[in-house]
C-alpha positions as CSV (number, residue, x, y, z in Angstrom):
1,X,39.5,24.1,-26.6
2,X,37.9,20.4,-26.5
3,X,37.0,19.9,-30.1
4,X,35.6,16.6,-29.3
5,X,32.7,19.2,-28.0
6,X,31.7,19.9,-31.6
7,X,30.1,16.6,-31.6
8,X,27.9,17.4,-29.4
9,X,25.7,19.1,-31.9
10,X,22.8,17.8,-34.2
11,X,22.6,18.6,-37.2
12,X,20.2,21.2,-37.4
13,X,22.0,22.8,-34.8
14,X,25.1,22.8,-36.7
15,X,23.4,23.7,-39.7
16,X,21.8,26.6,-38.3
17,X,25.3,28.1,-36.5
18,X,27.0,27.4,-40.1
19,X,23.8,29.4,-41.7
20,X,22.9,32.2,-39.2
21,X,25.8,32.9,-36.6
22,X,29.3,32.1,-37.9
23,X,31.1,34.7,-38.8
24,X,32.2,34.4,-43.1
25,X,33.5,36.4,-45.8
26,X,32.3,36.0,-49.5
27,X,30.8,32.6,-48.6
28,X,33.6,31.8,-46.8
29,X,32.8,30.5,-42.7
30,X,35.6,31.5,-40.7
31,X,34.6,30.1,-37.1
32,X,33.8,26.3,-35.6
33,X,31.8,25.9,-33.0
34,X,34.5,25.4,-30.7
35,X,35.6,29.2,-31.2
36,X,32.3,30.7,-31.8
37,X,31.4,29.7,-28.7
38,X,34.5,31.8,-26.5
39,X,33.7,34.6,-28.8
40,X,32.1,37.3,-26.0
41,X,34.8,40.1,-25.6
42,X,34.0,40.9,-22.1
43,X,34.0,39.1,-18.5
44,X,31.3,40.8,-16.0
45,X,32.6,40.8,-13.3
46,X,36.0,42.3,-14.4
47,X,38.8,40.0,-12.8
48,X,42.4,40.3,-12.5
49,X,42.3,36.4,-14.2
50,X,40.7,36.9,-17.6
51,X,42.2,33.8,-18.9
52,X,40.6,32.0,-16.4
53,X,37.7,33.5,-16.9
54,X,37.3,33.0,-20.5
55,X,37.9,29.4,-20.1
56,X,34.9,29.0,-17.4
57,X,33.1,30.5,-20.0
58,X,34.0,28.4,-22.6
59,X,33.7,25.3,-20.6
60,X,29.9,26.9,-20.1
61,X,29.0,27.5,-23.4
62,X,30.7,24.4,-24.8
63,X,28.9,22.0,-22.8
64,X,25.5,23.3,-23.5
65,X,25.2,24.5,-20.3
66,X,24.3,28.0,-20.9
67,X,23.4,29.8,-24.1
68,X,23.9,33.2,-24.8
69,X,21.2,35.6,-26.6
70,X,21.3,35.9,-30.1
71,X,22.6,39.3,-30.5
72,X,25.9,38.0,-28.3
73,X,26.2,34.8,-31.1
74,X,25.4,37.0,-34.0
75,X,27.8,40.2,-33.2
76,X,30.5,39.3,-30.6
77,X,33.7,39.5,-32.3
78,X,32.7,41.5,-35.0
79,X,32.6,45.3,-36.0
80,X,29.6,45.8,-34.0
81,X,29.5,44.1,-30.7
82,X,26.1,44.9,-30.3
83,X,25.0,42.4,-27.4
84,X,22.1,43.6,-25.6
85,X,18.5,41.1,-26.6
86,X,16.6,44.4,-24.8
87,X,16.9,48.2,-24.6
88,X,15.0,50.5,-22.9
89,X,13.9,53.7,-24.5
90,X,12.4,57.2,-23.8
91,X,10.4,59.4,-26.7
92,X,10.3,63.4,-25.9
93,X,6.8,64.2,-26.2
94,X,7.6,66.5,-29.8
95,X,7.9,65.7,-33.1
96,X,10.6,65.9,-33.4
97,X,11.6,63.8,-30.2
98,X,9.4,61.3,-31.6
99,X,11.0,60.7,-34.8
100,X,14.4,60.6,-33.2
101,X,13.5,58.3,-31.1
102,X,12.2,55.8,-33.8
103,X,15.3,56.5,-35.7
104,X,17.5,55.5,-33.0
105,X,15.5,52.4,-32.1
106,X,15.9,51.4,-35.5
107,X,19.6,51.6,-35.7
108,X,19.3,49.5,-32.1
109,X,17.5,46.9,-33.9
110,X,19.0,46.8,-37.3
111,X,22.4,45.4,-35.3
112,X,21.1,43.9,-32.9
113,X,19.1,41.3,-35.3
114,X,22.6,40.2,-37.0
115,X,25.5,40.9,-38.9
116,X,25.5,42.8,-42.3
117,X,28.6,41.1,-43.9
């Protein structure tokens, strides 16, 4: 990890990871931005060289050369790696279909709009 990266932020960047996407525990903040950024689990496409892959991606991230969506910062790593922005739904054409479906799309959105330390 290049911590000289973490420089790289303003403040209102670095204020808004600390507030909104690090992960923390009774107040406590357990990341830097140097780690929250190699957080993502997975590698698509699956390789033989994860290591290497996770670097690229952290030399990516790190240099503010791509971002990932919000749900990937606010849930990778966690107890609900929830990382989809968008999901695509059906509703049965019933009453009961139709509350289902809004109860499941609710679930969808309650994790996928942050953590619930």
């Amino acid at each position: 990890m290049k911590a000289e990266r973490d420089t790289q932020f303003t403040y209102l960047g670095l204020q808004t990871l600390y507030d909104r996407y690090f992960i923390h525990s009774e107040g406590i903040r357990s990341e830097l931005p140097r780690c929250s950024s190699c957080a993502s689990p997975w590698v698509w496409p699956p390789t033989r060289e994860p290591r290497r892959a996770a670097i690229e991606f952290y030399d990516l991230i790190s240099s503010f050369d791509y971002m990932t969506s919000t749900p990937q910062l606010f849930n990778s790593g966690t107890l609900r790696p929830q990382l989809s922005s968008c999901f695509l739904t059906t509703v049965p054409d019933d009453l009961f279909g139709i509350y289902s479906a809004i109860r499941d799309n609710a679930m969808l959105s309650k994790w996928a709009g942050g953590r619930n330390d």
